[in-house]
C-alpha positions in Angstrom: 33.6 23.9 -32.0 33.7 24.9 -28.1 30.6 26.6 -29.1 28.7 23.0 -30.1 30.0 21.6 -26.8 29.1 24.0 -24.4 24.9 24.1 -26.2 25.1 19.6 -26.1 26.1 20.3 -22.3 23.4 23.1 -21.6 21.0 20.7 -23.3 22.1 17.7 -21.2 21.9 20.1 -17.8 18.2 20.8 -19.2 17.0 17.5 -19.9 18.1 16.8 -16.4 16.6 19.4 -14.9 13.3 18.5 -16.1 13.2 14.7 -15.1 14.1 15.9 -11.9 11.0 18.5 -11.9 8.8 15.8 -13.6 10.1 13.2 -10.4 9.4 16.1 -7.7 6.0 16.4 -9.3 5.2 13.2 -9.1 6.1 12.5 -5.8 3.7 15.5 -4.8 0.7 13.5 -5.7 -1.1 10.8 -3.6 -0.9 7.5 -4.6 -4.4 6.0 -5.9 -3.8 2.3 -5.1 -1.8 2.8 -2.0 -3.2 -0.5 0.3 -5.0 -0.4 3.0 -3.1 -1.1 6.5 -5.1 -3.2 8.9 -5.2 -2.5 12.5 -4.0 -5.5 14.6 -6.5 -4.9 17.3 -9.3 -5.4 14.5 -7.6 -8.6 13.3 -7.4 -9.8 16.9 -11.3 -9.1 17.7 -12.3 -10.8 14.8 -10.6 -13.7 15.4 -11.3 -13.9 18.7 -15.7 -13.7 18.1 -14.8 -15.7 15.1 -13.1 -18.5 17.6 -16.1 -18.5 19.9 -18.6 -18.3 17.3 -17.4 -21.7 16.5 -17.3 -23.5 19.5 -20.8 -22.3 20.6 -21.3 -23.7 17.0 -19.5 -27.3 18.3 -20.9 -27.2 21.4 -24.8 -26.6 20.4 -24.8 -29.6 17.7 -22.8 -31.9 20.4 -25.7 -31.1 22.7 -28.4 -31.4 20.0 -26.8 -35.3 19.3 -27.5 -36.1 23.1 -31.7 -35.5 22.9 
């Protein structure tokens, strides 16, 4: 019976070896739905023509109230 136990343990020692070769595969591949990082900067200039888009927005219908 040493025999049995020695091919169950060989089989476990496989079947671990193989996930680990399956996880080292998959960690080879790029990721297809990785997000997208935004740059700060870009956020910051946006907001900032966004901002004065507005207030020459405000400004221009206050002065078009006054005529």
């Amino acid at each position: 019976m040493a025999g049995t136990d020695d091919r169950d343990c060989n089989e476990i020692i496989e079947a671990a070896r193989a996930a680990q070769h399956h996880k080292d595969a998959a960690s080879d591949t790029p990721e297809h739905g990785r997000k997208r990082n935004w740059d700060v900067a870009s956020i910051g200039v946006g907001m900032g023509i966004g901002s004065a888009a507005l207030a020459a927005a405000l400004l221009f219908a206050k002065n078009s109230r006054r005529k």
